[in-house]
C-alpha positions in Angstrom: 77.6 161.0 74.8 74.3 162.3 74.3 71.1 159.9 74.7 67.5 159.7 74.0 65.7 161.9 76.5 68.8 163.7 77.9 68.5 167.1 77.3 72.4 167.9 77.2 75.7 166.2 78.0 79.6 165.9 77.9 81.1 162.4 77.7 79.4 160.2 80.1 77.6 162.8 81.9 74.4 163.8 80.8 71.5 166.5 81.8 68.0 165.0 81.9 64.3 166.2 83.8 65.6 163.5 86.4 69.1 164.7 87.1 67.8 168.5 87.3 65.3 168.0 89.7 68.6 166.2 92.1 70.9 168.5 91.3 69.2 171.3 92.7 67.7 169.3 95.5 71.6 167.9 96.1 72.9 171.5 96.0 70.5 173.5 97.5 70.5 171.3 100.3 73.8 171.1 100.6 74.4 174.7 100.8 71.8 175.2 103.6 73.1 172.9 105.6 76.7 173.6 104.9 75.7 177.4 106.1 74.6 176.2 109.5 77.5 173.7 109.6 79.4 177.2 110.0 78.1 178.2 112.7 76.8 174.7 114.7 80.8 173.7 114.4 82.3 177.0 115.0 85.6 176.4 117.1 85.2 172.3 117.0 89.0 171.2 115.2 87.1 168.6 113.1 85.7 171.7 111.4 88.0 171.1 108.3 87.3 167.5 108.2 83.7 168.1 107.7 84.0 171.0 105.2 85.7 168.6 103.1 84.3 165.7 103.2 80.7 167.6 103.4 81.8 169.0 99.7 83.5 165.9 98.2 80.5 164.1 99.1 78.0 167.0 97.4 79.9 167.3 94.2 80.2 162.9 93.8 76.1 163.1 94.3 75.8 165.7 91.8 78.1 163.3 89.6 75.9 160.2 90.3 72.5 161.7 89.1 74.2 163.0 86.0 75.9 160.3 85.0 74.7 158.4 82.2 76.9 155.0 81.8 76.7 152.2 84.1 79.9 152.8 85.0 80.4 156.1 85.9 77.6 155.9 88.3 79.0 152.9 89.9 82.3 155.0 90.5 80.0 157.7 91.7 78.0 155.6 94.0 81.0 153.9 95.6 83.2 157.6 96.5 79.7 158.9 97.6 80.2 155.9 100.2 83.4 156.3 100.8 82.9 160.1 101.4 79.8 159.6 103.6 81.6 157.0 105.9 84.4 159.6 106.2 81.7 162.7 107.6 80.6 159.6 110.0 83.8 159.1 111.3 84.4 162.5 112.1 84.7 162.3 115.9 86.4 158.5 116.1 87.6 159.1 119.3 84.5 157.6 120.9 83.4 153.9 121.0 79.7 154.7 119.3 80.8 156.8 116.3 83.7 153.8 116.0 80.8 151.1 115.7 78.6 153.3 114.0 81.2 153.8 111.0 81.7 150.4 110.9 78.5 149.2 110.7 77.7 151.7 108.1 81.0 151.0 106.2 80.2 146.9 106.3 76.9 147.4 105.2 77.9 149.9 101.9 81.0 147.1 101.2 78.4 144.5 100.9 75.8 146.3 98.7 78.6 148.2 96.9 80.1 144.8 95.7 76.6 143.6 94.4 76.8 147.1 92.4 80.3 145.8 91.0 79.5 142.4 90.3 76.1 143.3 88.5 78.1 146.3 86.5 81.1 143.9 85.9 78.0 141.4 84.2 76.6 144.0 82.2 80.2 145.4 81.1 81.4 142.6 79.9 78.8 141.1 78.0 78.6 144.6 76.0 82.1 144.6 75.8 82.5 148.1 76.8 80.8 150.8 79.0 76.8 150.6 78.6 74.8 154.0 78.9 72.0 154.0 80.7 69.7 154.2 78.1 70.7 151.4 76.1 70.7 149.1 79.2 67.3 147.2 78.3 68.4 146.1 75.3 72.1 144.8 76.5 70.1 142.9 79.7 67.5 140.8 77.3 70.8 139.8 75.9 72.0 137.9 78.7 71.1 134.3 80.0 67.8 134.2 82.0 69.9 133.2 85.1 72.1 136.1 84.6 69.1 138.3 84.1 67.6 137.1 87.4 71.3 137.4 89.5 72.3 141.1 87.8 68.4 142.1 89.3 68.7 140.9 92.6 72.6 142.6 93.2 71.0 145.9 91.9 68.3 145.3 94.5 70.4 144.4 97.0 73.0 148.0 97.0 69.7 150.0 96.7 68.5 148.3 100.1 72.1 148.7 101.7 72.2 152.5 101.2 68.5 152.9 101.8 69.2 150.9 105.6 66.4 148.6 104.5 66.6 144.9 106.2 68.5 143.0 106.4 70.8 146.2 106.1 68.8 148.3 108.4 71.4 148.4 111.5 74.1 150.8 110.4 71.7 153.9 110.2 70.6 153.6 114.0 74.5 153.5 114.9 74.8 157.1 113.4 73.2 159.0 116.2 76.6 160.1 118.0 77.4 162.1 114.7 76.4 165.5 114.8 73.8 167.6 113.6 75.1 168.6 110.3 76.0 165.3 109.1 72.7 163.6 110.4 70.8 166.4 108.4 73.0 165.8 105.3 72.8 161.8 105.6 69.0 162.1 106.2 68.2 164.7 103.7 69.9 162.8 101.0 72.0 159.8 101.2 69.7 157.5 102.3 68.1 158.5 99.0 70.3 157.1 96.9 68.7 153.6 96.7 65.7 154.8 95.1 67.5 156.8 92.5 69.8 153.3 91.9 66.5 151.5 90.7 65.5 154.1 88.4 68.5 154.4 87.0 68.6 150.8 86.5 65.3 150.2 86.1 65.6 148.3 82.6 67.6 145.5 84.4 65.6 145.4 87.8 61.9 145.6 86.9 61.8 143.2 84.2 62.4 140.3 87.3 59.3 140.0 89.5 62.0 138.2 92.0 64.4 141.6 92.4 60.6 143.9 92.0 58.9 141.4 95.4 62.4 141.7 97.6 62.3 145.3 97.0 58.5 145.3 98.4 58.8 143.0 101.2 61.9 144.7 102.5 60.5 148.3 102.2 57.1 147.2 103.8 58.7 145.1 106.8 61.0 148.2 107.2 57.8 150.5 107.4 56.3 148.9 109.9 59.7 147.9 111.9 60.8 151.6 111.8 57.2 152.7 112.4 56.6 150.5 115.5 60.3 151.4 116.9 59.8 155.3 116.4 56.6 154.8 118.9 59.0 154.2 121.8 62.0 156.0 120.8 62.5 158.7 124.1 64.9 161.4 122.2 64.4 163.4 119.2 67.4 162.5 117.0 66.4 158.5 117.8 63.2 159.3 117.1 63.6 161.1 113.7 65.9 158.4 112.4 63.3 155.7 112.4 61.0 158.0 111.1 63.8 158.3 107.9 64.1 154.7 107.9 60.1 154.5 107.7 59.5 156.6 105.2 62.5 155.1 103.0 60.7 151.9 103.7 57.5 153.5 102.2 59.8 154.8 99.0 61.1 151.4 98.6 58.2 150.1 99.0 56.6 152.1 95.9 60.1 150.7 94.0 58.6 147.5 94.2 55.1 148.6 92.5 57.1 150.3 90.0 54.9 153.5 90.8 57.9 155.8 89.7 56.1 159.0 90.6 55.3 158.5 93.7 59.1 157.3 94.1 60.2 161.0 93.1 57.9 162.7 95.0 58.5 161.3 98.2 62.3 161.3 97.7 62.6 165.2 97.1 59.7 165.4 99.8 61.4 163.6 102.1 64.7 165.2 101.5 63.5 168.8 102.2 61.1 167.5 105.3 64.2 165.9 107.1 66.6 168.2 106.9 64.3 170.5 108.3 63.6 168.6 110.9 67.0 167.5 111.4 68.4 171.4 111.7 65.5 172.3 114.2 65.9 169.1 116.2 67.1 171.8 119.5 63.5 173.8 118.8 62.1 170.5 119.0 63.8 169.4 122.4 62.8 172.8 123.9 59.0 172.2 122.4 58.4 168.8 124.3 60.4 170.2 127.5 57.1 172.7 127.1 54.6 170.1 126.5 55.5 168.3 129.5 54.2 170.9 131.9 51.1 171.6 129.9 47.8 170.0 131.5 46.5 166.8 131.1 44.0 166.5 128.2 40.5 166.2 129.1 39.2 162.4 128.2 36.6 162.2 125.8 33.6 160.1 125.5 32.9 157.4 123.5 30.5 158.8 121.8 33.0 162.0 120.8 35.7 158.9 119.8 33.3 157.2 117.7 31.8 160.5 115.6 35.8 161.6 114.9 36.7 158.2 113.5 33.5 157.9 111.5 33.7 161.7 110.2 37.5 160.9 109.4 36.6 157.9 107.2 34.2 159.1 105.7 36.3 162.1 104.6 39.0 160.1 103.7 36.7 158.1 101.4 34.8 160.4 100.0 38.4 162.6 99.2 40.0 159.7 97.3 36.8 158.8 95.1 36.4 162.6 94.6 40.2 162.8 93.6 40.7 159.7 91.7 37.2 161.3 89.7 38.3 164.3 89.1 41.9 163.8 88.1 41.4 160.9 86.0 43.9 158.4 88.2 42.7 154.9 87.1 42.2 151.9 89.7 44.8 150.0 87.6 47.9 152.3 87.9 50.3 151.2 90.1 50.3 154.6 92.1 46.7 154.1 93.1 47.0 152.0 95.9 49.7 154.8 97.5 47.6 157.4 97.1 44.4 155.2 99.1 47.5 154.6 101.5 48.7 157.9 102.0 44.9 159.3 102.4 43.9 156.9 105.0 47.1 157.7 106.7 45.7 161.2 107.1 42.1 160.1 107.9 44.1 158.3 110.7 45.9 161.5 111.8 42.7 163.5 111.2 40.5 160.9 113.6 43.3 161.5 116.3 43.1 165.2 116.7 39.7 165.1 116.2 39.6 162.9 119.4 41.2 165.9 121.6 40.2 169.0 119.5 36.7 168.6 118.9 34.5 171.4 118.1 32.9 172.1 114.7 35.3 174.4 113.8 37.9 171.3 113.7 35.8 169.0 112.1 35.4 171.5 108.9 39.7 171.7 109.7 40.2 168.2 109.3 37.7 167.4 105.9 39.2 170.4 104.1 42.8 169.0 105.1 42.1 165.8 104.0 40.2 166.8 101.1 43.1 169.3 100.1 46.3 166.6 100.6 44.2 163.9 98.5 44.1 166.2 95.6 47.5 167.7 96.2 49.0 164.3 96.4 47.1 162.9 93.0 47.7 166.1 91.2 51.3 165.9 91.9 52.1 162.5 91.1 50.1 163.8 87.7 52.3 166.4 87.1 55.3 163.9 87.8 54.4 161.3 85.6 53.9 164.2 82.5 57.0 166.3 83.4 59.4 163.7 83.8 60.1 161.0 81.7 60.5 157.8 83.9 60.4 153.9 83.3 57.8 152.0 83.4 57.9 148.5 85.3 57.5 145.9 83.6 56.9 142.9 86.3 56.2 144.8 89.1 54.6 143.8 92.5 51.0 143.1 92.3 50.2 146.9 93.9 47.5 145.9 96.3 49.7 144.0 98.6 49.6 147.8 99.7 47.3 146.5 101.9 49.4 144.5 104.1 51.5 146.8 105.5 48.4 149.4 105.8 46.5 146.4 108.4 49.9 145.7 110.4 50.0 149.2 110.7 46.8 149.3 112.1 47.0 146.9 114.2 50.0 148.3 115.7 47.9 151.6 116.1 45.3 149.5 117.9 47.7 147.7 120.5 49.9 150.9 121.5 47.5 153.2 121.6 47.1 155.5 124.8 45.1 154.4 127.4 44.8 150.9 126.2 45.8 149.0 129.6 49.0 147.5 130.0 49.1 143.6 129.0 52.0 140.9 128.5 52.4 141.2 125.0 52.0 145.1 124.6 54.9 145.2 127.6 57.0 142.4 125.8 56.2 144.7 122.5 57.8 147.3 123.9 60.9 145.9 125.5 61.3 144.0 122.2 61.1 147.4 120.1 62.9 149.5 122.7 66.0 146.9 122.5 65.7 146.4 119.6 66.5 150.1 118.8 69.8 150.6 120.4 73.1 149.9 118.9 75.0 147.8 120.8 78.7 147.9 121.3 81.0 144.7 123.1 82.2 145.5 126.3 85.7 144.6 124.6 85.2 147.7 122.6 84.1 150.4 125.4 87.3 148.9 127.5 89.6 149.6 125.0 87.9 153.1 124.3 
């Protein structure tokens, strides 16, 4: 079956811009973690299990992005599950990785039967299979309640797989696992939400209901995951919240129906993780280094207050200059993103200024910000021409964007080092730090 905009397919599987670009990135991610897998697990007797379920799990992936009938990517999307929650249980014999596959398999049975129920809807009304790029025309068929329940189940599996709240738990659980499967989970899995409301995009951004859940959950996940990263102590804890941030921030841009920016942070994120994931012992040694380096010299308030007013000023006069020069219009929905994402680095930028400054630094920090406003526009450019992706149609109003940017800084304000200690920051933190561990029963460790 061979649809408009695919560029070759076989039966219900189809080759489009879309499913190239997460083929490779499934594959080629796959194989480099599969080739440390080799070694990291060299002599461990669940070697087998993982080179199994590590491959069944790449090739259903590969499936899901290709496939081009509602159905097929449902079947594709549930064995993914099923496949992922097998790598997680790979070392059962302990109490954490038993809670932590079944949080994570409670959390992909609820989402995955809002996938059934919504395909089920669809299904039968058409009377037969629906491909993907018919599915506009078979949802305005359906009553206007329908309509509004087939949105919000879609919604609701994207959020599940994504470990977006009120799903959010399982993904914390998964820290006993080890190395290869974090990095595999992290570098792609997690993904999967984002690519769900693409797919389905005819049937979930025509409801502004299903397009403000998808918001509100990814922007309370941002700054959840954000504020609980602050106070994680180890580097695995500490890069998961980061993952669950940043797939706030993709979800997030779901809800905007800013497409491009979806993409681009989903193949950006999957390539930055697994990185990090892989080189999490480099990064153990790195901060076992840092602790014996000398304390930083404080800085005056004058110094303070010249980074943070070069560093807005940069990050202002980047975005205008970018947004000028590339043509990116105050109305598109990935305009708000790209203000968010520059003051984000005029943030970064303000803070090494504060203990690197010299004017040497200062030209460091305008050229970076300058560069990664213009990178970040041109790319979401290049995006939006290359490959053909839907457009919303009632999505979130895009400068709510601004919400989650003041929580955020306030959080930056009230954690912040040297602020002293008070009640609520030390409540904050307990809150957070509690917050952030997965709990198992006492029950369950006896009988471990």
């Amino acid at each position: 079956m061979v649809t408009d905009g695919v560029l070759w397919g076989v039966g219900a599987l189809g080759v489009d811009p879309l499913a190239v670009i997460l083929s490779a990135l499934i594959i080629g991610l796959s194989a480099v973690i599969q080739f440390f897998a080799l070694r990291y697990l060299r002599g461990d007797p669940r070697r087998l299990w993982w080179v199994v379920w590590a491959n069944l799990l790449t090739g259903v992936s590969t499936v899901m992005v290709n496939a081009q009938t509602a159905i097929v990517f449902a079947a594709a999307w549930i064995t993914a599950g099923v496949c992922l929650v097998a790598l997680l249980n790979i070392y059962r014999g302990t109490p954490g990785a038993r809670e932590g596959t079944r949080r994570a398999a409670l959390r992909f049975a609820i989402g995955d039967l809002g996938l059934i129920v919504a395909v089920v809807m669809l299904v039968a009304h058409a009377g037969r299979d629906i491909p993907l790029a018919n599915l506009g025309g078979i949802v305005s068929g359906l009553p206007p309640l329908a309509q509004l329940a087939t949105a919000v189940l879609l919604a609701a599996a994207a959020l599940s797989r994504s470990a977006q709240i009120p799903f959010h738990r399982w993904l914390p659980s998964t820290l006993t696992t080890p190395t290869p499967v974090s990095a595999l989970l992290h570098a792609g899995v997690v993904n999967a939400g984002a690519i769900l409301v693409i797919r389905f995009a005819p049937a979930i951004t025509s409801q502004p209901l299903a397009m403000a859940a998808l918001f509100v959950a990814g922007a309370a996940t941002l700054v959840y995951a954000s504020a609980v990263r602050l106070v994680k102590p180890d580097v695995k804890g500490r890069l998961v919240f980061s993952t669950m941030a940043q797939m706030g921030y993709m979800i997030m841009a779901c809800g905007l129906g800013a497409f491009p920016a979806v993409l681009l942070h989903l193949v950006a994120h999957s390539l930055f993780k697994s990185s990090l994931f892989l080189g999490a012992g480099g990064g153990i040694r790195s901060r076992a280094t840092e602790r014996d380096w000398p304390a930083a010299i404080p800085r005056t308030r004058r110094v303070v207050t010249a980074a943070w007013m070069l560093a807005a000023a940069a990050s202002v006069g980047a975005f205008f200059a970018a947004v000028e020069t590339l043509g990116t219009r105050p109305g598109d929905p990935v305009t708000p993103l790209i203000v968010f994402v520059i003051v984000t680095a005029g943030v970064a930028g303000a803070r090494w200024l504060v203990t690197a400054w010299s004017a040497l630094a200062v030209l460091a920090a305008i050229c970076g910000i300058g560069a990664l406003a213009f990178g970040y526009t041109a790319l979401l450019d290049v995006i939006a021409v290359a490959v053909p992706l839907p457009t919303a149609i009632a999505p979130a109003s895009a400068w709510l964007v601004t919400i989650p940017m003041l929580a955020l800084g306030a959080l930056h304000v009230v954690t912040r080092r040297g602020t002293r200690p008070t009640r609520m920051r030390s409540r904050l933190y307990a809150r957070l730090l509690s917050s952030s561990v997965p709990s198992v029963s006492p029950r369950k460790e006896l009988a471990a």
